[in-house]
C-alpha positions as CSV (number, residue, x, y, z in Angstrom):
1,X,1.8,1.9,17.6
2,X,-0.5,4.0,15.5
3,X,-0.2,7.0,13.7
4,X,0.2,10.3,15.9
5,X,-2.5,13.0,15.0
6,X,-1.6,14.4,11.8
7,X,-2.7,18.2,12.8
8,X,-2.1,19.5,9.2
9,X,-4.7,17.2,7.6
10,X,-6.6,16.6,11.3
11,X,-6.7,12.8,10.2
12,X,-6.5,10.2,13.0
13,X,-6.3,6.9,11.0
14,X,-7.3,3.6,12.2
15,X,-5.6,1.1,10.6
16,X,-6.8,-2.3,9.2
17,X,-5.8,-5.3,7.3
18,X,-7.2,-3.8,4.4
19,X,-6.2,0.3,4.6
20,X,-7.6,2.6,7.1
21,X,-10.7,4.5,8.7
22,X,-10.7,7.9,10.0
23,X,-13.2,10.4,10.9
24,X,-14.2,14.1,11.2
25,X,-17.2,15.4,12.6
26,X,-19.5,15.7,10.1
27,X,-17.9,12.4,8.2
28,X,-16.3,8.7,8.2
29,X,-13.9,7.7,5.8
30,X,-13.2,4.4,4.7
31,X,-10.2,3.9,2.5
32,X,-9.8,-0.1,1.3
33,X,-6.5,-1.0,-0.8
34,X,-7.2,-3.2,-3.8
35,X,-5.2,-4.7,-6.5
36,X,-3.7,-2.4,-9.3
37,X,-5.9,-2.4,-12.1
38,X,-9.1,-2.9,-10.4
39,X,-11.9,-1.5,-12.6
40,X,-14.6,0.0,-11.1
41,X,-17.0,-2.5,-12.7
42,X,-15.4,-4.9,-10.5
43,X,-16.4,-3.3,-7.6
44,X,-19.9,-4.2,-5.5
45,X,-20.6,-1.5,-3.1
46,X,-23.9,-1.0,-1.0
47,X,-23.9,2.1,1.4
48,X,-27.3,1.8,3.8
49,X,-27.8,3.8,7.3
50,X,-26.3,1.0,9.4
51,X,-24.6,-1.4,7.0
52,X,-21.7,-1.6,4.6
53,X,-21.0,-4.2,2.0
54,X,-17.4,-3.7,-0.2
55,X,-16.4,-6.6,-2.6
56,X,-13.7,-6.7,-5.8
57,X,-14.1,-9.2,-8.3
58,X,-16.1,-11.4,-6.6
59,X,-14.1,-11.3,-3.1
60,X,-15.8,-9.6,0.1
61,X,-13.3,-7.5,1.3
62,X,-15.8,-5.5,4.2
63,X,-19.1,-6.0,5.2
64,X,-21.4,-5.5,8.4
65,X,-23.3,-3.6,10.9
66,X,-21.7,0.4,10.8
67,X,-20.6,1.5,14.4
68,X,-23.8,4.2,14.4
69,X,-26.1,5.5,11.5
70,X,-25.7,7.4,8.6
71,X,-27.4,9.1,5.8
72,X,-27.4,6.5,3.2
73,X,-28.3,8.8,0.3
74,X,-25.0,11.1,0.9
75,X,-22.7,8.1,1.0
76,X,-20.3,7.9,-1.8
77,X,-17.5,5.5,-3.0
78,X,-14.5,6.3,-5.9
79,X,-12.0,4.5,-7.2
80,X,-8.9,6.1,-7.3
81,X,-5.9,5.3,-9.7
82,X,-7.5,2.0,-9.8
83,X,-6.0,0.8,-6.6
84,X,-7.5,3.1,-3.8
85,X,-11.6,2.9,-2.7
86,X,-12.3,5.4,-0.9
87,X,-15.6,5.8,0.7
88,X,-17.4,8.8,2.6
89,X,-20.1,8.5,4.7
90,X,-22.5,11.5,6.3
91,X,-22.7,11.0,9.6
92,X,-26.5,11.0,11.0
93,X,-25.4,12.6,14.6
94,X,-22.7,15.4,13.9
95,X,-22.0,16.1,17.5
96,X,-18.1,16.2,19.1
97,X,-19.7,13.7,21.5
98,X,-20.0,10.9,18.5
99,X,-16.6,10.0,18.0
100,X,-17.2,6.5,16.4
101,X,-15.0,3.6,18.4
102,X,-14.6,1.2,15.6
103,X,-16.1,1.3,11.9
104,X,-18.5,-1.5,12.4
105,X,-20.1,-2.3,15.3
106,X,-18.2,-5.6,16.3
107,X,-14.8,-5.1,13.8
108,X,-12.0,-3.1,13.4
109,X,-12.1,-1.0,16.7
110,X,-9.7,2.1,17.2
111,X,-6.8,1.1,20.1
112,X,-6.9,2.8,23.4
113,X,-4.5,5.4,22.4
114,X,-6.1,6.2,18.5
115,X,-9.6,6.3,20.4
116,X,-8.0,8.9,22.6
117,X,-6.3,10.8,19.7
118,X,-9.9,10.4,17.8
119,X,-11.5,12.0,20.6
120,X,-9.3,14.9,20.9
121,X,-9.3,15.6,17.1
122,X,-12.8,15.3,17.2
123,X,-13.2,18.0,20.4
124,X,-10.8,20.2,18.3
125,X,-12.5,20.6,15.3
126,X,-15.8,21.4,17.3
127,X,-13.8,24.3,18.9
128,X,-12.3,25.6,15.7
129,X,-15.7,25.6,14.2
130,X,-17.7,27.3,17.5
131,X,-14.7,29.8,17.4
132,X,-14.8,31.0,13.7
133,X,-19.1,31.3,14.1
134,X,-18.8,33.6,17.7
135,X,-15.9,36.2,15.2
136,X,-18.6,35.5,12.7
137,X,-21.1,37.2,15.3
138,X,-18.9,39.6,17.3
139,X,-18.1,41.1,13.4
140,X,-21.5,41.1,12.9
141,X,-22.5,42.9,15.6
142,X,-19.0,45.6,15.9
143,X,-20.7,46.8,12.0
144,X,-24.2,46.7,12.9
145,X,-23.2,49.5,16.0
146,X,-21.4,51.2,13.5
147,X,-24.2,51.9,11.4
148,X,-23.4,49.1,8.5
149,X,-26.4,46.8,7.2
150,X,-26.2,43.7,6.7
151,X,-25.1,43.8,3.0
152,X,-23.1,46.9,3.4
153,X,-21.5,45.7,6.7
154,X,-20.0,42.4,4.1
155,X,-19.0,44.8,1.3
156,X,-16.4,46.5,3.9
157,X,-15.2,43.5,5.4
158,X,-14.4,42.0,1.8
159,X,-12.8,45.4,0.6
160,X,-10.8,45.2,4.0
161,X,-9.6,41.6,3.1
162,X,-9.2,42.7,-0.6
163,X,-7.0,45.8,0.3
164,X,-4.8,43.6,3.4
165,X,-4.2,41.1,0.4
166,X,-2.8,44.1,-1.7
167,X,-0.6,45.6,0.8
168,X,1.0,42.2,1.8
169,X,1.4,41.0,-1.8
């Protein structure tokens, strides 16, 4: 069985023969084991909107047709203590919706239950985010009836944070 939903980190990992995938919102992310000492001169990596292609020294270790589109220019990949790749790619549609079943579009598909776990992450985060943006608002508005501008209304609520920080220090 798969990894339960890590609600510290909010990762939902798919695992694969060669590490995991996982995903947020806004992001996928790939991560590919490789042998100790890889250099990253050894590595090929080609990040398009719909296509992936990973090899080390030669080998291809992931390649194919991504699951849904992305935006190929804010793609990255790093090698990390020469044994981790770990690639992120921008999702093209951002929405709660779009929780990507597999990482490409005919391999390495989430099971049942990680699909499920994916979804609820995913649904979650969406939440979280809608949540903190209406306080944002309601703030917003509360200073604006008091009689704070806009500027004015953000140096309060920073001295507010500054002197609750204080106290509970």
């Amino acid at each position: 069985m798969a990894a339960p939903f890590e609600e510290r980190s909010g990762v939902v990992p798919c695992g694969t023969p060669w590490g995991r995938w996982y995903q947020t919102l806004e992001e996928v992310f790939i991560e590919v084991h490789v042998p100790p000492g890889t250099r990253a001169k050894d590595v090929s990596c080609s990040l398009q909107s719909r296509h992936l292609a990973l090899a080390v020294g030669g080998r291809q270790l992931l390649q194919g047709k991504l699951f849904d589109s992305t935006i190929a220019d804010e793609g990255t990949w790093t090698l990390e203590d020469r044994k981790l790749i770990r690639i992120v790619l921008m999702k093209t549609n951002r929405d709660a919706g779009n929780c990507w079943t597999s990482l490409l579009e005919n391999d390495y598909a989430a099971d049942p239950w990680v699909q499920d776990q994916m979804q609820r992450k995913l649904t979650l985060e969406r939440f979280q985010r809608e949540a903190s943006q209406r306080s944002l608002i309601t703030a917003q508005i509360l200073f604006a009836r008091a009689g704070y501008g806009h500027e004015s209304w953000v140096k309060h609520l920073l001295s507010c944070a500054t002197e609750t920080y204080t106290v509970v220090q």
